[in-house]
N, C-alpha and C positions, 0 to 999 in steps of 0.2 A: 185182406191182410197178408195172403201169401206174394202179393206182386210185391208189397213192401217188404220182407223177410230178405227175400228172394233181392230185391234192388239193393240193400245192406249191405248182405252176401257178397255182392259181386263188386259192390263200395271198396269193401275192408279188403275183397280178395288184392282188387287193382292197388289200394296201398301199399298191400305187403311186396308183392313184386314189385311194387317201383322199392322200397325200402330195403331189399334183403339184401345182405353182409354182401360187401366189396369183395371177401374172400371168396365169396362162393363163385360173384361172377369173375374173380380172375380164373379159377377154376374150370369154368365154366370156359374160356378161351385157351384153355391147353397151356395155359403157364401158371403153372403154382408156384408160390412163395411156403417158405416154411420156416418155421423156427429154426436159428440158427445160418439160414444163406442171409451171404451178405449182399449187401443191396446199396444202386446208387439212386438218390432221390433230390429228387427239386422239386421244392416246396416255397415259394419268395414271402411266402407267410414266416415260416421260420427260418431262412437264408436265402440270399441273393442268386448261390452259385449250387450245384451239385454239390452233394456231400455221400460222404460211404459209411456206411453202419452194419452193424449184423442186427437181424429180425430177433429183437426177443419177446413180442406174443404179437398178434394180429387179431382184433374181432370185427365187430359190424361196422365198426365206422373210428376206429383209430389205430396204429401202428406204432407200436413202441421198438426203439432202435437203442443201439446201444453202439454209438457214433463217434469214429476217430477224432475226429478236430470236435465234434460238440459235446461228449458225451450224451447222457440215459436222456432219450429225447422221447415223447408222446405227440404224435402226428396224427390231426385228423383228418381220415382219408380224402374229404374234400378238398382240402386242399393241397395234396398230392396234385402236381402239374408235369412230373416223369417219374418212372420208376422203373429198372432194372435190376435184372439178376446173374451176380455170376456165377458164369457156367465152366469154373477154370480157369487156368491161365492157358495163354497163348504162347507157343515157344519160336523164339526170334532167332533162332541158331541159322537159319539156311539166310533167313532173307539180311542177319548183319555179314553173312558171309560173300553174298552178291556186292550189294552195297560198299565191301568192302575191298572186294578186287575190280571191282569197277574205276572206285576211287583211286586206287592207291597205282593202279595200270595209266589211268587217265595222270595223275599228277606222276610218274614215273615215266611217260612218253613226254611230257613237257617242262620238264625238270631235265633232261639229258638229248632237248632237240637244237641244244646250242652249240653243240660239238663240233667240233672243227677236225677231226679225225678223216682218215680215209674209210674208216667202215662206222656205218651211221649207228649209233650206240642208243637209237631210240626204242626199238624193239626191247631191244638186254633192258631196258631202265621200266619197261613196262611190264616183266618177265617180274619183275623184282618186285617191283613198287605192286602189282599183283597180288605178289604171294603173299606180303609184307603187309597190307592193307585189306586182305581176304584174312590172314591171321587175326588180326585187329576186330575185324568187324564179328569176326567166329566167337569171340571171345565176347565181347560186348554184349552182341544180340542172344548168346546163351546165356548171359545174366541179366536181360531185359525179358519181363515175363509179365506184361500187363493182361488183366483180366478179361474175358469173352464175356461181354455184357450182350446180355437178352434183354429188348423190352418188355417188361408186363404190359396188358391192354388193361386201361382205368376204364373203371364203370361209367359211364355215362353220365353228367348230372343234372 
């Protein structure tokens, strides 16, 4: 009687670990979710495409969101097929400022390389078109601040 107790035992034990809460094993991979982050999710059960939400509760096996384009959404973890979290925004101040005297140098040598002058006016046009197109881009890329998304690792199914 104790071999059969004892085989149960270890029956019931192997279900619960395969069973227990998605939360734990995201947990369990060094990236937690919490109430309140917001999170980008693909699920083609309930939409096609990625969608952004904030976390408003998580248990063993469903994720309620609270979704810009969907609104108050209830998602069960299975069918979760990505899920991230942001970690911030990103600040694009340096790199619209590259971008931007790169551009503005490049179209500022080739905009002023038709000159018919005795002193070649391509340099000055790239001097300019530089500063002018470095400005632009400073300005741009400090008001571009898209989010640092982290993968979560899904459970297994």
């Amino acid at each position: 009687m104790s071999k059969s107790i004892s085989r149960i035992v270890m029956i019931v034990g192997s279900v619960l670990l395969w069973l227990r809460p998605a939360a734990a094993q995201v947990e369990d991979a060094g990236v937690a979710i919490n109430v309140g982050d917001r999170i980008r999710v693909m699920a083609p059960s309930v939409a096609l495409e990625h969608f952004v939400g904030t976390v408003l509760k998580l248990d063993a096996d469903s994720l309620w969101i609270d979704s810009e384009e969907r609104g108050l959404l209830t998602i069960p973890l299975r069918a979760l097929v990505a899920l991230e979290v942001s970690r911030g925004k990103k600040k694009n101040a340096l790199t619209g400022l590259g971008i931007g005297v790169l551009g503005g140098a490049t179209a500022g040598w080739l905009i002023l390389s038709s000159g018919h002058n005795d002193i070649d006016p391509r340099p000055f046009g790239a001097i300019i078109g530089g500063a002018a197109g470095g400005l632009v881009g400073l300005i741009i890329g400090a008001n571009t601040q898209p989010d640092r998304w982290e993968p979560v690792p899904l459970a297994e199914r």
